[in-house]
C-alpha positions as CSV (number, residue, x, y, z in Angstrom):
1,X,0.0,0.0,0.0
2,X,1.1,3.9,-1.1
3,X,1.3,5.9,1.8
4,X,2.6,9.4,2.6
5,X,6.4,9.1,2.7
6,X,6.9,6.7,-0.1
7,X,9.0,8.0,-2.8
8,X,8.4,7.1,-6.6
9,X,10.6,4.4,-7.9
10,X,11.9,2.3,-10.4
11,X,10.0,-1.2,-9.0
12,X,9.9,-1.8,-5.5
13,X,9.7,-5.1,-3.6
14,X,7.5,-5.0,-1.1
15,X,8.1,-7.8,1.9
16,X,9.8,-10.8,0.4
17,X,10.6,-14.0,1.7
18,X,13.8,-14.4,3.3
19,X,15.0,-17.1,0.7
20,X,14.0,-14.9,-2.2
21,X,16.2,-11.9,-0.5
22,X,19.3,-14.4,0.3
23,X,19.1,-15.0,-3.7
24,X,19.1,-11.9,-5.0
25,X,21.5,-11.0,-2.4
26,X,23.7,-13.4,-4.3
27,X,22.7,-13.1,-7.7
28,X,23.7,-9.6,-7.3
29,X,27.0,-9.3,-5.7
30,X,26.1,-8.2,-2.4
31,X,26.8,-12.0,-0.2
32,X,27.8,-15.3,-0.3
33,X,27.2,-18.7,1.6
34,X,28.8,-19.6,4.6
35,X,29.0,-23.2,5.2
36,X,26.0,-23.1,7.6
37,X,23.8,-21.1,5.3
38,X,24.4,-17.8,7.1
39,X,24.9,-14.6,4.2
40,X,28.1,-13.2,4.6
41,X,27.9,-9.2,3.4
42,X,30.3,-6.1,3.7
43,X,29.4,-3.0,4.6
44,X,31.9,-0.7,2.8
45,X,33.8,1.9,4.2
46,X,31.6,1.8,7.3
47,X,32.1,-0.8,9.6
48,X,30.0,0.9,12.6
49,X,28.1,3.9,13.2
50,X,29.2,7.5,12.6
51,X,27.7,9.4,15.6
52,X,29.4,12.7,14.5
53,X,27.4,12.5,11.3
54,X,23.8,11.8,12.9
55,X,21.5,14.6,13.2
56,X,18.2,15.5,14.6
57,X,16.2,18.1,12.7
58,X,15.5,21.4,15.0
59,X,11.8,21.9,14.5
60,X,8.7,23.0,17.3
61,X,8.7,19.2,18.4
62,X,12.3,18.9,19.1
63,X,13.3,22.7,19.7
64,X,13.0,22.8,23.7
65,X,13.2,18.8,24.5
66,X,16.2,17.5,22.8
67,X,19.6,17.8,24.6
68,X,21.2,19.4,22.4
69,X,25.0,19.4,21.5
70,X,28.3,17.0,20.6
71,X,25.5,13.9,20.7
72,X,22.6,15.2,19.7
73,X,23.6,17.9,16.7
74,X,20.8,20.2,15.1
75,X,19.9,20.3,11.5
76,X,18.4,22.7,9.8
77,X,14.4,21.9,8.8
78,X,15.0,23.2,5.5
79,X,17.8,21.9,4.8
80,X,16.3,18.4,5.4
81,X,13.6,18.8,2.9
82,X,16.0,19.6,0.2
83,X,18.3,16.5,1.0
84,X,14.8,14.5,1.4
85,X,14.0,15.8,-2.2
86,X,17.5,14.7,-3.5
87,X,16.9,11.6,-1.9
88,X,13.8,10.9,-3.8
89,X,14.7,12.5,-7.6
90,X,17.8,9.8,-6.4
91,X,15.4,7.0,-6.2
92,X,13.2,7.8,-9.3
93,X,15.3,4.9,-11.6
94,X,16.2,2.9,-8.5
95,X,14.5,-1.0,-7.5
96,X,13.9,-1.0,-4.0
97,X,13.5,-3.1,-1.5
98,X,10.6,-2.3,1.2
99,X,9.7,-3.8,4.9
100,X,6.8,-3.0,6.7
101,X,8.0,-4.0,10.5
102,X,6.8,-3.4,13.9
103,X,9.3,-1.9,17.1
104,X,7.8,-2.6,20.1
105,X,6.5,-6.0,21.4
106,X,3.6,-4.6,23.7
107,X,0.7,-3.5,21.5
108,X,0.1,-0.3,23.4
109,X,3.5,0.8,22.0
110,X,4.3,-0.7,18.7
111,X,5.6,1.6,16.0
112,X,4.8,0.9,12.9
113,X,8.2,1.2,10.3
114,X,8.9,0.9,6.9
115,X,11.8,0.9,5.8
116,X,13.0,1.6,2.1
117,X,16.4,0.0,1.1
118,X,18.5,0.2,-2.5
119,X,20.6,-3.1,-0.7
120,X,18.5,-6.1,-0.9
121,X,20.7,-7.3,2.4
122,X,19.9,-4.3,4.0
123,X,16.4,-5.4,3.8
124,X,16.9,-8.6,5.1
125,X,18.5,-7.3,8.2
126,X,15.5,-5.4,8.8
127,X,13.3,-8.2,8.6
128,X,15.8,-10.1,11.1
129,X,16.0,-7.3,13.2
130,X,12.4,-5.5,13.9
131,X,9.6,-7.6,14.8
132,X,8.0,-9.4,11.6
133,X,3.9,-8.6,11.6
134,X,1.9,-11.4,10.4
135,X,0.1,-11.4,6.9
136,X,-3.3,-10.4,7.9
137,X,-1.2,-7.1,9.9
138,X,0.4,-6.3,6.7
139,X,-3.1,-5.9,4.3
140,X,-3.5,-2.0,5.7
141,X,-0.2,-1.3,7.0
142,X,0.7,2.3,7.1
143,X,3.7,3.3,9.1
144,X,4.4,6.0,11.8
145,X,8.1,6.1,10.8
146,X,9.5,5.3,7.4
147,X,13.3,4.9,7.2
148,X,14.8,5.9,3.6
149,X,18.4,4.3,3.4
150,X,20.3,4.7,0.5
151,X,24.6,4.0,0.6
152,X,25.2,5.0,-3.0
153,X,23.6,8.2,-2.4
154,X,26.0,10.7,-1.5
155,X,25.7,13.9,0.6
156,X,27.4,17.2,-0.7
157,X,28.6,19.0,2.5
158,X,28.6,22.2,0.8
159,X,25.3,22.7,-0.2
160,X,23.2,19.9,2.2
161,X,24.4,21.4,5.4
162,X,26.2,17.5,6.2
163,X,29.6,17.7,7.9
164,X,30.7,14.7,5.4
165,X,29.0,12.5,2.1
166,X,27.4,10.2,4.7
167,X,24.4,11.7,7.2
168,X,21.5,9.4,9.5
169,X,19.1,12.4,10.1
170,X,16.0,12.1,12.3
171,X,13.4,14.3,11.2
172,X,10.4,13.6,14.6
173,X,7.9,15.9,13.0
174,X,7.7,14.2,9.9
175,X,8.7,10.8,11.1
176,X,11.2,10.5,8.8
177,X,14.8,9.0,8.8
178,X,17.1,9.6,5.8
179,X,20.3,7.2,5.7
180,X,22.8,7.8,3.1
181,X,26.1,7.4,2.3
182,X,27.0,4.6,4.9
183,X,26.5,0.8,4.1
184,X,26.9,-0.2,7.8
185,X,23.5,-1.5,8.6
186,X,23.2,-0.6,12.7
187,X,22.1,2.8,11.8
188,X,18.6,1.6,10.6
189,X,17.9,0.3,13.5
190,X,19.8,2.5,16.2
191,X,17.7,5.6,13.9
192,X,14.6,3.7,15.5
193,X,15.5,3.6,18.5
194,X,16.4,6.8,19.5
195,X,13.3,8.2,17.9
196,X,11.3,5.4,20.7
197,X,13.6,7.2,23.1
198,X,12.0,10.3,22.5
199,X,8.7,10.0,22.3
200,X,8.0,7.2,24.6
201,X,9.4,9.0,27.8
202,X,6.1,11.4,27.3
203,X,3.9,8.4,26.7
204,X,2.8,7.2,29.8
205,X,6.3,7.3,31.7
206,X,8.0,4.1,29.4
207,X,11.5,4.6,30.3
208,X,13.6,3.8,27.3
209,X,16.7,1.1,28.3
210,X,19.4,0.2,26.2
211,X,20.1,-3.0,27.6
212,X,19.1,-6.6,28.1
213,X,16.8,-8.4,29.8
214,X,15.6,-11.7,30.8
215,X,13.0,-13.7,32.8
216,X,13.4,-16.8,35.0
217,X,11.4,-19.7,35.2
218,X,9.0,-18.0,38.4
219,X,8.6,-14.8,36.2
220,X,11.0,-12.9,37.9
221,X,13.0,-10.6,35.4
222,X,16.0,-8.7,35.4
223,X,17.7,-5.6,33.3
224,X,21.4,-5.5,32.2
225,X,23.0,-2.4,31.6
226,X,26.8,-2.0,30.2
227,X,28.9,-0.5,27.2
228,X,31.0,-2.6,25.0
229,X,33.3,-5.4,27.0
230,X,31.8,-5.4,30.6
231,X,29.9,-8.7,29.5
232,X,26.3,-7.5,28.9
233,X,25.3,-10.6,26.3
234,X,27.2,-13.2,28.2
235,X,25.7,-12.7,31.3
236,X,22.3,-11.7,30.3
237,X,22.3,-15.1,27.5
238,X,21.6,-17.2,30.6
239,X,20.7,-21.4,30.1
240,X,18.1,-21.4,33.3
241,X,16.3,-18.2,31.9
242,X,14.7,-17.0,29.0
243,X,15.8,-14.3,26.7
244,X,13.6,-11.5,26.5
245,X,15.5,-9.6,24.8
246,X,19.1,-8.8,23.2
247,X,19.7,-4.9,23.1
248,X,16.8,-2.4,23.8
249,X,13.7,-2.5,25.9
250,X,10.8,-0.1,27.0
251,X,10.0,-0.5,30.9
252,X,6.2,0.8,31.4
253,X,3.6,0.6,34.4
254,X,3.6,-3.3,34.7
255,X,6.1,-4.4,32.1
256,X,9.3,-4.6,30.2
257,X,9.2,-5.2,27.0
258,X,11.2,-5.5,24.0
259,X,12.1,-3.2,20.9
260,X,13.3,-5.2,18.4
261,X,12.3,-8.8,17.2
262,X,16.2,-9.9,16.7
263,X,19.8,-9.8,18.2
264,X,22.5,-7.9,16.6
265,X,25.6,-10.0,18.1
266,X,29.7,-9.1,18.0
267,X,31.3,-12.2,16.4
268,X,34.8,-11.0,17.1
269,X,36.8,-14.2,18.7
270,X,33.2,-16.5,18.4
271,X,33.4,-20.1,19.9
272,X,30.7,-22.8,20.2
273,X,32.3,-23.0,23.7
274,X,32.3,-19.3,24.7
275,X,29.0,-18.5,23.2
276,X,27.0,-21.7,22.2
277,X,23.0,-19.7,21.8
278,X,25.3,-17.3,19.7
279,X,27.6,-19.9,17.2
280,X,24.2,-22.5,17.2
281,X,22.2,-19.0,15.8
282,X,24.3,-18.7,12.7
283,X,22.0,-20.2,10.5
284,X,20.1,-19.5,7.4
285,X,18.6,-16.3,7.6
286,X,21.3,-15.0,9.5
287,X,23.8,-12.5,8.6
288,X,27.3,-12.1,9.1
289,X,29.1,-8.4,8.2
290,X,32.6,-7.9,7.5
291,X,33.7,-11.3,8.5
292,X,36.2,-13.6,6.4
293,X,36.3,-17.2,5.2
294,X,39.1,-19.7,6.9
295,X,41.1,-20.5,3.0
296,X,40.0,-22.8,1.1
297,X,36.4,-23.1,2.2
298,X,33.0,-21.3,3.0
299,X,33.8,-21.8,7.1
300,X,34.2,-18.4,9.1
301,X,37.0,-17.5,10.7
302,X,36.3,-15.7,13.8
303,X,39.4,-14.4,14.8
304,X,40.1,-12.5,11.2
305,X,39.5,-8.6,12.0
306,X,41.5,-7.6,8.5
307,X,38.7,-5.5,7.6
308,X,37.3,-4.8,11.4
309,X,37.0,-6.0,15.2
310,X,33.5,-4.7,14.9
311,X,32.0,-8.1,13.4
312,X,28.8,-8.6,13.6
313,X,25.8,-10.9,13.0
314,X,22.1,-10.6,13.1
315,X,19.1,-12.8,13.0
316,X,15.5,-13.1,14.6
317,X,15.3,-13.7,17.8
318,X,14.1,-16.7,17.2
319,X,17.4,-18.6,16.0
320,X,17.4,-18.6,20.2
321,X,16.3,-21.4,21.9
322,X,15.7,-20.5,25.1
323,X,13.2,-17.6,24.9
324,X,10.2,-15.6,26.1
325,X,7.4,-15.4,24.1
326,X,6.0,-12.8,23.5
327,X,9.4,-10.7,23.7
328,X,7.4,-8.9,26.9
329,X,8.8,-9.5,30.7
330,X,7.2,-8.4,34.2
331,X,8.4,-5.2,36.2
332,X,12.1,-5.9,37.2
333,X,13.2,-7.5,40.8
334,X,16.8,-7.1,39.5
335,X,18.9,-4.1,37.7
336,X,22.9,-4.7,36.9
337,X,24.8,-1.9,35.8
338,X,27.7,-4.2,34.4
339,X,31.3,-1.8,34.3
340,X,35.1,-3.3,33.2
341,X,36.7,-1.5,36.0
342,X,40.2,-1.5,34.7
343,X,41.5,0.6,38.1
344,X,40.4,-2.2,40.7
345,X,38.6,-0.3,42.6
346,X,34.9,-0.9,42.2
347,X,33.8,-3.8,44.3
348,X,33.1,-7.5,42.2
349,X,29.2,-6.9,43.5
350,X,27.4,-3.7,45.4
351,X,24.0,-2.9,46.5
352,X,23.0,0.7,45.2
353,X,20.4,3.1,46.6
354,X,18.5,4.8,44.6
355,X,19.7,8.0,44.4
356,X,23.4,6.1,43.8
357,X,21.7,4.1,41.1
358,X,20.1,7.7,39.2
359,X,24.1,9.1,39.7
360,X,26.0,5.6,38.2
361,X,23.1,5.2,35.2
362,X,23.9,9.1,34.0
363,X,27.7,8.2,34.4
364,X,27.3,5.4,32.3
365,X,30.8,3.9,33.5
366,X,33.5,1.8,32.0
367,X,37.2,1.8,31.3
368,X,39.5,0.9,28.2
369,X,42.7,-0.8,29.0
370,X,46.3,-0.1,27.1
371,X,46.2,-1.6,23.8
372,X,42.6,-1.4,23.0
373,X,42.8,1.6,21.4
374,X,46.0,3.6,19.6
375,X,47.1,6.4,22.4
376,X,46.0,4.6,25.0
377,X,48.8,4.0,27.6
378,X,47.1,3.0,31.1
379,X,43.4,2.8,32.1
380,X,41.3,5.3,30.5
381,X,37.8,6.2,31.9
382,X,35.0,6.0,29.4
383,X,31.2,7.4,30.3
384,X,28.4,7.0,27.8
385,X,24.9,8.5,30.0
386,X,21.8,6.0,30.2
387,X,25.0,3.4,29.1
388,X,23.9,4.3,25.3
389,X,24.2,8.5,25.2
390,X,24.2,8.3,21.4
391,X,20.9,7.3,21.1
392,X,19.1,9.3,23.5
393,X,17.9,12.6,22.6
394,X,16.6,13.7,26.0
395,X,18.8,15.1,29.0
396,X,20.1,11.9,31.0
397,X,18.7,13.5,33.9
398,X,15.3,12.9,32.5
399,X,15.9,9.2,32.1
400,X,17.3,8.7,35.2
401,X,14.4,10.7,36.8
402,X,12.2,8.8,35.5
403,X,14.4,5.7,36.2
404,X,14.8,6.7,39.9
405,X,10.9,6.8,40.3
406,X,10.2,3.2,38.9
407,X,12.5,2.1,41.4
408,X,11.4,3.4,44.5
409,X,7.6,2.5,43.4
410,X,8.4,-1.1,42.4
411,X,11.8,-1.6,44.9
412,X,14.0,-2.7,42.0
413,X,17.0,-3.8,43.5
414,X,19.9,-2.7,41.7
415,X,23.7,-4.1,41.9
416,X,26.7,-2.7,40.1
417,X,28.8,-5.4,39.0
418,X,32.3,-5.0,38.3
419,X,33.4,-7.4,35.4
420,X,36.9,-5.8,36.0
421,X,40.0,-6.3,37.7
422,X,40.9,-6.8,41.7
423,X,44.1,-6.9,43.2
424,X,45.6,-4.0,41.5
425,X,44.5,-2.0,38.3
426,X,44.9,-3.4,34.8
427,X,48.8,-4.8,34.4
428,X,49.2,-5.7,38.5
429,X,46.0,-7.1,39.2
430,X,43.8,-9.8,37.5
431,X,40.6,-10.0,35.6
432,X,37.4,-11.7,38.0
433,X,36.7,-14.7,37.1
434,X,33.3,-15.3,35.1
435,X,32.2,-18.1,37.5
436,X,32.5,-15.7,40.1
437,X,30.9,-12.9,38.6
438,X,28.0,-15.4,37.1
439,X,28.0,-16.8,41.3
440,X,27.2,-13.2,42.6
441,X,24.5,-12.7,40.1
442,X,22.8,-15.9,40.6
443,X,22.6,-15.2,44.1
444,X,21.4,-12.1,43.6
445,X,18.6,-13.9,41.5
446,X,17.9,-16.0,43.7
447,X,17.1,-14.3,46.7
448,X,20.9,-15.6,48.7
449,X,22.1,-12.0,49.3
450,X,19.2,-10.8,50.8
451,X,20.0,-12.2,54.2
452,X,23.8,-11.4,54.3
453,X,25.5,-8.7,56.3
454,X,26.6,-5.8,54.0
455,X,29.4,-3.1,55.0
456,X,29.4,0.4,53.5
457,X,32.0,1.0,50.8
458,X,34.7,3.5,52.2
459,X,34.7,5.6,48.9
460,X,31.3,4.4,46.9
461,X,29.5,4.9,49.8
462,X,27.2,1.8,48.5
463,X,26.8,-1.3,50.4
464,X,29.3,-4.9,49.9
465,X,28.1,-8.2,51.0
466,X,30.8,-9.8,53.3
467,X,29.7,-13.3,51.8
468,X,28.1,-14.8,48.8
469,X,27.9,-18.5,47.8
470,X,30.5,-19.8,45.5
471,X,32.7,-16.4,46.0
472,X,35.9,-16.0,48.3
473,X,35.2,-13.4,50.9
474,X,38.0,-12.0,49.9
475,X,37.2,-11.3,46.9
476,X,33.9,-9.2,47.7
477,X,36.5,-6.5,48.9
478,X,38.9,-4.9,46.3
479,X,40.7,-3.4,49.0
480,X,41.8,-6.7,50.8
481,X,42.8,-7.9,47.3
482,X,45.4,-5.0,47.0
483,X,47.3,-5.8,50.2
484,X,48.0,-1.9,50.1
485,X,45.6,0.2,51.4
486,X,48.1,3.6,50.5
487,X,47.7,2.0,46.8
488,X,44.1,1.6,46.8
489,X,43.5,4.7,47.8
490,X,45.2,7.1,46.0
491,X,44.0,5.2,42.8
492,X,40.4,5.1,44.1
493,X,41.2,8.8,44.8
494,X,41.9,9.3,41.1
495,X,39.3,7.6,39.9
496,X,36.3,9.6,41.8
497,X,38.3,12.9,40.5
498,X,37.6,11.4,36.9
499,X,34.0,10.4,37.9
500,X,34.0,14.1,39.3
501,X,34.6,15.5,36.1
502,X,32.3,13.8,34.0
503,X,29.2,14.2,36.1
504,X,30.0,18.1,36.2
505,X,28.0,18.2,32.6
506,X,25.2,16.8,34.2
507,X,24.8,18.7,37.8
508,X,22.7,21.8,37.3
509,X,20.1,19.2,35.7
510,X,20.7,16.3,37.5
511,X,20.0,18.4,41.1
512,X,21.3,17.6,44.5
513,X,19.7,14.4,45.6
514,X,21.1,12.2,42.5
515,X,25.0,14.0,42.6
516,X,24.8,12.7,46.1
517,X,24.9,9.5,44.9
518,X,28.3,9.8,44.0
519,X,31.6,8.4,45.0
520,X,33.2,10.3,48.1
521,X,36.8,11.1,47.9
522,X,39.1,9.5,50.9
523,X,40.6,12.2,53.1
524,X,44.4,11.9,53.7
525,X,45.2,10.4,50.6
C-alpha cells in the first residue's frame, strides 16, 4: 500500500521472503554462503556507526526537549527537505526493497516502520531485526516512521548542510529517517530507536533502556546495563532463563518489554564454547558483516579482523532457543549496571540506593585498558549517560528521573557489577573470574544475598556483602585484594576525580539528591 512518505521508484519489492532476499542477495553481488547457510555481506567503508554524522532536525517538536550538543547535533528543517528531495529524484530509476516491520513487542507501544532499502541485504536485516507482523497485519499497513536508506547516495557537505558525504538524520515531525552514504547496517535500526527514546518517555512514563533483559522460570525478570566489554550478552544469555530480549527495551507501568524482534551480536573471537546460543544461531537467515572465510572453504573465521574488530551478525530472535514469548517481561526484581573497572577499585558486587543508582546510570561507567585503542597507555575512563548516550535525545537527567521513580515504586534492587580487575589496576591485578561474577549474580537472582551482612563501601559509599555463595570473601572487597591500602586509595582517589569531572556536565540538571549519589573522595590520601 502507497502511503505518505513513499518515494516514486523504479519497481519496489514489497516484503519478500527471506529465501527470495538471500538470492538476490547473491545473484547480485552483495553475499555469499557460509558453510551453515548464514549470508556473509560487507558494509563498505563503514564498519559501525558514525555518531558525528547523525543529526536530529531542530523543528517545534524537538526545539525545547532535545539535549542538544556533541550527541545530539541540530539540522536545519530546511535543509532536510532539500536532502529528502535529492533523496527521492535519487530514487526515481532505482528497484527498491521495502519492509513493513513493527518496534515494540507490547501493542500499546508498537511503531509501525517501513523501511525503504536500494541493498537487498539491508532489507533482510530489517526483517531479522524489527519484529516481523503477520500477513493479515500487513493488508492495511501504514507506518508512523518510514526509514529511507540509500549508501550509494551521497551527501554534498557544501550545499546539504552535512559535515561529510554520509548523514543518519532524524526528522520527529515528519517521522522520517534519511540514511545515506553509509552501508553499515546498525544505523537503521539504532535511527529507531532513539526516535522510541523520544517520544516514549512522554507516553505514559515508558522509560527507554538500552540494555538486556531476561525472565526466569517463576517470572522474575531482570535488566542489564553495560557499554562494549563489561559482558552485557554473556551474562544476560543465561541457560536457566529465558531471553527477553538482546539490546533495547521499554520498561512501562507493569512491564518490560522488547524493541526489536532480533539480536545484533559481536562475532569477534566466536566459539561454540564461549558463546553456544550465539555460534548455534548462525544459520540460514542470519547474517554475518565484515567477516572472512578460513582458505580454502566457506567456514568463518572468527578471529580475522583484517577489515574490522567490529563483526557482527544478526538474525531473529528466534534462531534462540531459550526464549520468552512474546518478547514482553514483568516489572524488574533485579537491575545490573555491568562496568570493566580497569582501576580495581569498584567492588566484584554492590547494592545501590536509589539516588546512587540515578548518579551511576547518567555516568554510564567503563574503562579501556592499554592496547585497545591507539594512544592509550594506562586505564582510561570512558562514560556514555543512560549506558547508550548516542541514542538518546533527551537530557540523562530525564531518564534517570524517570528511572529513579520506577525504582522506588516497584523496589528494584539494583547491583553494580564490576566485570573488572581486583588486586591492583589493569597490568598488577587480574581480571574476576566469570564463575565468580556469574555466582554473585545468581545469588542475587535468587534471593541468597538478601539475608547477608553488608558493609558500607569506604569511597562508593554503596553497600558490599561480606559473603556470597560460591565467592571467596576475599574477593567481595577490592581493597583486601590490593594488600596496600596507601595504593588503593590514591588510585580510588583518582578515579572519583575522573568520575567528578564527567558528572560536572550533568549537575545543574541532575540536582542535589542524584549527585549525592556519588563516589566520596578518601581524606588523607
Amino acid at each position: 500500500m502507497k502511503h505518505a512518505n513513499f518515494p516514486k521508484v523504479k519497481k519496489a519489492y514489497r516484503n519478500l521472503p527471506v529465501p527470495e532476499l538471500v538470492e538476490r542477495s547473491v545473484i547480485l553481488g552483495e553475499g555469499q554462503l557460509t558453510d551453515t547457510g548464514a549470508l556473509m555481506c560487507t558494509t563498505g567503508a563503514f564498519t559501525g556507526r558514525s555518531p558525528k554524522d547523525r543529526y536530529i532536525v531542530k523543528d517545534p517538536i524537538t526545539e525545547r526537549t532535545v539535549w542538544w550538543g556533541d550527541i545530539n547535533i541540530p539540522f536545519e528543517a530546511d535543509k532536510f527537505d532539500r536532502l529528502y528531495q535529492k533523496m527521492l529524484k535519487y530514487l526515481e530509476d532505482k528497484e527498491v526493497y521495502v519492509r513493513d516491520v513493527f518496534a515494540g513487542a507490547d501493542p500499546r507501544y508498537t511503531m509501525k516502520v517501513t523501511v525503504i532499502n536500494t541493498v537487498v541485504w539491508h532489507n533482510m536485516f530489517c526483517h531479522n531485526m524489527f519484529i516481523r507482523p503477520e500477513a493479515e497485519e500487513l493488508i492495511a499497513f501504514e507506518p508512523d516512521f518510514t526509514v529511507i536508506c540509500c549508501p550509494g547516495f551521497h551527501a554534498d557537505p557544501a550545499s546539504d548542510g552535512t559535515r561529510k558525504a554520509n548523514f543518519s538524520i532524524i526528522n520527529m515531525e515528519k517521522k522520517i529517517i534519511l540514511i545515506g552514504g553509509t552501508g553499515y547496517s546498525g544505523e537503521m535500526k539504532k535511527g529507531i530507536f532513539s526516535a522510541l527514546n523520544f517520544l516514549l518517555p512522554v507516553v505514559d512514563n515508558v522509560l527507554p533502556m538500552h540494555c538486556s533483559a531476561n525472565m526466569g522460570k517463576d517470572g522474575d525478570t531482570a535488566i542489564f546495563f553495560g557499554l562494549s566489554g563489561t559482558g552485557k550478552t554473556t551474562l544476560s544469555t543465561d541457560p536457566k532463563r529465558f531471553l527477553i530480549g538482546d539490546d533495547e527495551h521499554g520498561w512501562t507501568e507493569d512491564n518490560v518489554f522488547n524493541f526489536e524482534g532480533g539480536c545484533y551480536a559481536k562475532t569477534v573471537g566466536l566459539s561454540y564454547e564461549k558463546e553456544p546460543d550465539i555460534y548455534n544461531a548462525i544459520t540460514f537467515g542470519a547474517i554475518l558483516e565484515n567477516t572472512a572465510f578460513l582458505p580454502g572453504g566457506r567456514e568463518v573465521d572468527y578471529n580475522d579482523i583484517s577489515i574490522t574488530e567490529n563483526t557482527r551478525v544478526s538474525y531473529p530472535i528466534t534462531h534462540i532457543r531459550n526464549i520468552r514469548k512474546p518478547s514482553v517481561g514483568t516489572i524488574p526484581e533485579n537491575i545490573f549496571f555491568l562496568t570493566c573497572d580497569a582501576f580495581g577499585i569498584i567492588p566484584p558486587i554492590q547494592k545501590l540506593s536509589k539516588a546512587q543508582a540515578m548518579y551511576h546510570f547518567i555516568s554510564g561507567y567503563t574503562s579501556k585498558v592499554a592496547g585497545t585503542e591507539e594512544g592509550i597507555t594506562e586505564p582510561t575512563p570512558a562514560f556514555s549517560a543512560c549506558f547508550g548516550a548516542p541514542f538518546m535525545p533527551l537530557h540523562p537527567a530525564e531518564y534517570a528521573r524517570l528511572l529513579g521513580d520506577k525504582i522506588e515504586k516497584h523496589q528494584t534492587r539494583v547491583w553494580l557489577v564490576n566485570t573488572g580487575w581486583t588486586g591492583g589496576p589493569y597490568g598488577i591485578g587480574s581480571r574476576i573470574k566469570l564463575k565468580y561474577t556469574r555466582a554473585m549474580i545468581d545469588a542475587a537472582l535468587s534471593g541468597a544475598l538478601d539475608d547477608v551482612n553488608y558493609r558500607p563501601h569506604s569511597v562508593f559509599n554503596s553497600l558490599i556483602p561480606e559473603s556470597c555463595p560460591g565467592v571467596p570473601d576475599k574477593v567481595l572487597s577490592p581493597r583486601q585484594t590490593w594488600n596496600d591500602d596507601k595504593a588503593f586509595y590514591e588510585t580510588a582517589n583518582k578515579l572519583v576525580h575522573k568520575f567528578h569531572h564527567n558528572f560536572k556536565t550533568f549537575e545543574a540538571i541532575a540536582g542535589k539528591e542524584i549527585c549525592e549519589g556519588g563516589p566520596l573522595l578518601k581524606s588523607g590520601y
